[in-house]
C-alpha positions in Angstrom: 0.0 0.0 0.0 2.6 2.4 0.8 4.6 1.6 -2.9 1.2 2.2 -4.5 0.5 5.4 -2.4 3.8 6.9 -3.9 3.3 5.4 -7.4 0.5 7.3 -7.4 1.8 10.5 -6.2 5.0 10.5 -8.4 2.4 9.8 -11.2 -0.1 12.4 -10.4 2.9 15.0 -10.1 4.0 14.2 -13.7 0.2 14.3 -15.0 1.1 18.2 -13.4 -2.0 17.1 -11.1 -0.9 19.5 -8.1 -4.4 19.4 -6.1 -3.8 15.0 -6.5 -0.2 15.5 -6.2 -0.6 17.0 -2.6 -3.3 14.7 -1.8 -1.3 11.5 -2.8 1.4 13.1 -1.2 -0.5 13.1 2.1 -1.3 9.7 2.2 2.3 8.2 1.2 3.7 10.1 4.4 1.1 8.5 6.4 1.6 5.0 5.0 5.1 5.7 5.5 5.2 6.4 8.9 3.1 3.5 9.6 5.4 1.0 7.9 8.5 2.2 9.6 6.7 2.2 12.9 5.7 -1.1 12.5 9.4 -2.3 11.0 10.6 -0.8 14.2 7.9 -2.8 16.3 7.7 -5.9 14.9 11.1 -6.7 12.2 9.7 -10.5 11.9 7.1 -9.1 9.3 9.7 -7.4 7.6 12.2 -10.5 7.3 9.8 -12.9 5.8 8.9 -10.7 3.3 12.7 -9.9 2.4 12.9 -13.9 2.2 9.8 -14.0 -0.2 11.3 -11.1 -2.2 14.9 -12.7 -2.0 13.4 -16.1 -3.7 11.0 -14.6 -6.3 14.3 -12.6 -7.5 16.8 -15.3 -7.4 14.1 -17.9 -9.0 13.8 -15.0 -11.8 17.4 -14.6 -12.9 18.2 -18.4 -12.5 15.0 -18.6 -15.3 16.3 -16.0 -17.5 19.7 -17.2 -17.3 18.6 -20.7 -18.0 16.7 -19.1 -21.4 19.3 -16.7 -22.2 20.2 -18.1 -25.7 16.5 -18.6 -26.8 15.0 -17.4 -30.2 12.1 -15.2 -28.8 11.1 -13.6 -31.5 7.5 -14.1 -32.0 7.1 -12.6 -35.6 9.4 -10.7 -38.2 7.5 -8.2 -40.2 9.5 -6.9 -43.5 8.5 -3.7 -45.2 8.8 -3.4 -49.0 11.6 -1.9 -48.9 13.1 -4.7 -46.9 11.9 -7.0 -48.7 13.1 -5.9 -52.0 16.6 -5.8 -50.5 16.5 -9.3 -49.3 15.1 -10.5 -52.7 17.4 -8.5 -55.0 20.7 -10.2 -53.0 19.0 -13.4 -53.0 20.7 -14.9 -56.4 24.8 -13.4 -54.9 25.8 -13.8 -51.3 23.8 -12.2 -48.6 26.0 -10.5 -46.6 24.8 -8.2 -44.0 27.0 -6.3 -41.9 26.0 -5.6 -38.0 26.1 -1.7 -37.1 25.4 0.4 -33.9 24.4 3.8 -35.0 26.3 6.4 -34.0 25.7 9.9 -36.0 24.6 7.9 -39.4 26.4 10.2 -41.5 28.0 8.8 -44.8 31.3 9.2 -43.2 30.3 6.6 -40.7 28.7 3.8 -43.4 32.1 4.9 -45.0 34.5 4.1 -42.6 32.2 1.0 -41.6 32.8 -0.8 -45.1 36.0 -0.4 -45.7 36.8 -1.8 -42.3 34.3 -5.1 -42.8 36.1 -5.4 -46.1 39.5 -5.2 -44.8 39.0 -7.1 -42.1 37.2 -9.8 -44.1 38.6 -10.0 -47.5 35.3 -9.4 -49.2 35.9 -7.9 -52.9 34.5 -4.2 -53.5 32.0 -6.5 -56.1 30.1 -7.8 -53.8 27.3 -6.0 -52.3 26.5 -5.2 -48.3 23.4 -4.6 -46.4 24.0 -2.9 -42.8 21.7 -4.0 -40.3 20.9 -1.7 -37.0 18.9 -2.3 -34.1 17.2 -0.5 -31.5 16.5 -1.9 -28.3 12.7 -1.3 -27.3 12.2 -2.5 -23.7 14.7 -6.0 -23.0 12.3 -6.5 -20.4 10.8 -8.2 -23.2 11.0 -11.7 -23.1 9.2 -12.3 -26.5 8.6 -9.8 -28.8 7.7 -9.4 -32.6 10.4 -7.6 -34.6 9.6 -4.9 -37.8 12.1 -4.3 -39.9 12.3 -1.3 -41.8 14.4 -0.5 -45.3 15.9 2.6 -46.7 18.3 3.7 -48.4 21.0 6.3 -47.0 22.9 9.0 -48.4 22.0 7.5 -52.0 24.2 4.3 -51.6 24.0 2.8 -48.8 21.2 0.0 -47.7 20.4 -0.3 -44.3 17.8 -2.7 -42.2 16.5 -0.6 -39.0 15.1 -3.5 -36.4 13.2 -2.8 -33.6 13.5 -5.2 -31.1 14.0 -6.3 -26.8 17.3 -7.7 -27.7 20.1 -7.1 -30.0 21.4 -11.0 -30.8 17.8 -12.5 -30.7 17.0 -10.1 -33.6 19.6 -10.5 -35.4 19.5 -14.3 -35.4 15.9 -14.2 -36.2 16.3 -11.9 -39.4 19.0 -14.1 -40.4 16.8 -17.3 -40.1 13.7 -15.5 -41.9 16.1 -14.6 -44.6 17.3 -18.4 -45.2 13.7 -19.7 -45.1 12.7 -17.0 -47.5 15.6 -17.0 -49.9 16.5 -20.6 -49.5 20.4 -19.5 -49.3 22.4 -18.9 -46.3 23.2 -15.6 -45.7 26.2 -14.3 -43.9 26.7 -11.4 -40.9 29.7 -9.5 -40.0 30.6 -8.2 -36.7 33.3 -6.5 -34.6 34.6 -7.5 -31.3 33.5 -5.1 -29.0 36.1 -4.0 -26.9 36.0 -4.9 -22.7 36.0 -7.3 -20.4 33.9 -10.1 -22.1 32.3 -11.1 -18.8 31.1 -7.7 -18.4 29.9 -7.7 -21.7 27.9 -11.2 -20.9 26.2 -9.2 -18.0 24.9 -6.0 -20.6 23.5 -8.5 -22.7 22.0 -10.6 -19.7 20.6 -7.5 -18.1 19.9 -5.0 -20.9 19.9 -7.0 -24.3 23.5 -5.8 -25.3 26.6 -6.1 -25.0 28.7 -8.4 -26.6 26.4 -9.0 -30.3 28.5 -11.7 -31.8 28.9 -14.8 -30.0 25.7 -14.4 -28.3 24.2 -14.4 -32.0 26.0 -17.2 -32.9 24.8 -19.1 -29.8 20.9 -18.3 -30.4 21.0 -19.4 -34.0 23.0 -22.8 -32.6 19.9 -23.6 -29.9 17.7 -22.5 -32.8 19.4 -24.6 -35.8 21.1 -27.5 -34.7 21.7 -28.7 -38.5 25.1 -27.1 -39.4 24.5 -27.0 -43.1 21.6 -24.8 -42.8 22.7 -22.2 -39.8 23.5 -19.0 -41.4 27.3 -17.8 -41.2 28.4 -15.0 -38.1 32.1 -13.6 -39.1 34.1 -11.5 -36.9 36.6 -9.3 -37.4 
């Protein structure tokens, strides 16, 4: 009662709700005197519920660690624009090419390709797609994921995703794109720089952190047949 009583207050004060706000107000002080006093009186209360809380939390990340490397995407929605992309690399190699947005200036898409070219061998020929996406809420377990195409700076194709987690979309676009096209495709990443435990624990807590083994790990659970897993390259 006393969480609610301020829930409501902090909400009612950014509805600019000043008669509520004081109101609310009131009533959390009062609740919150009462639960101190009776903390102070009677701590057994208090301790049983920190043991309930304590269980619920550690039963909760034991689950979602368990799950971690699950393909939760409920649905993949492709605009036209997408869609033409996919189908106009679908007789070459598919290669798409991972990228956090930064400013999204041609300099950046620039700078971007000649690196995953470098890095890779991959011949000026052959065509990329860069692939971006933006983390929604990763308190999403499951989630459906739209991606959006366009083209940037008159040259470069991009996919925009909108997803809870970085990896899970990626390996679902890459699956949808084998099943559509019948042809492997293939994603290029960086290492991200850092401590690769810490990296684990972005990913584990806020759906990023480090992008391309944790790909590679979803699409495993998700395809066991080798010969039809799509291909994660890092650079």
């Amino acid at each position: 009662m006393t969480s609610a009583a301020v829930a409501v207050t902090i909400a009612a004060r950014r509805a600019r709700q000043r008669g509520w706000t004081v109101a609310f107000g009131a009533i959390s002080v009062v609740f919150l005197y009462t639960t101190a006093v009776n903390v102070v009186e009677r701590p057994d209360g208090v301790k049983i519920g920190a043991c309930f809380i304590a269980g619920i939390i550690a039963v909760s990340l034991l689950s979602r660690l368990a799950r971690a490397f699950e393909l939760r995407v409920t649905d993949m929605e492709l605009d036209a624009m997408a869609e033409r992309f996919v189908r106009d690399t679908a007789t070459r190699r598919i290669r798409f090419v991972a990228n956090e947005p930064d400013n999204r200036d041609a300099g950046e898409y620039r700078d971007k390709t000649q690196q995953i070219r470098a890095d890779n061998d991959i011949p000026a020929e052959e065509d990329l797609i860069f692939v971006e996406v933006t983390v929604r809420d990763p308190s999403d377990f499951e989630s459906a994921v739209r991606v959006r195409g366009e083209v940037l700076h008159g040259r470069y194709r991009v996919l925009t995703l909108d997803g809870s987690s970085i990896p899970n979309s990626l390996a679902a676009l890459l699956l949808c794109v084998r099943d559509e096209t019948e042809c492997r495709p293939h994603i290029y990443f960086e290492w991200t720089e850092g401590s690769p435990f810490a990296q684990f624990l972005r990913f584990f807590l806020f759906g990023q952190g480090e992008v391309a083994p944790v790909t590679r790990e979803v699409l495993r659970e998700a395809e066991p047949d080798r010969a039809r897993r799509p291909h994660v390259h890092v650079g």
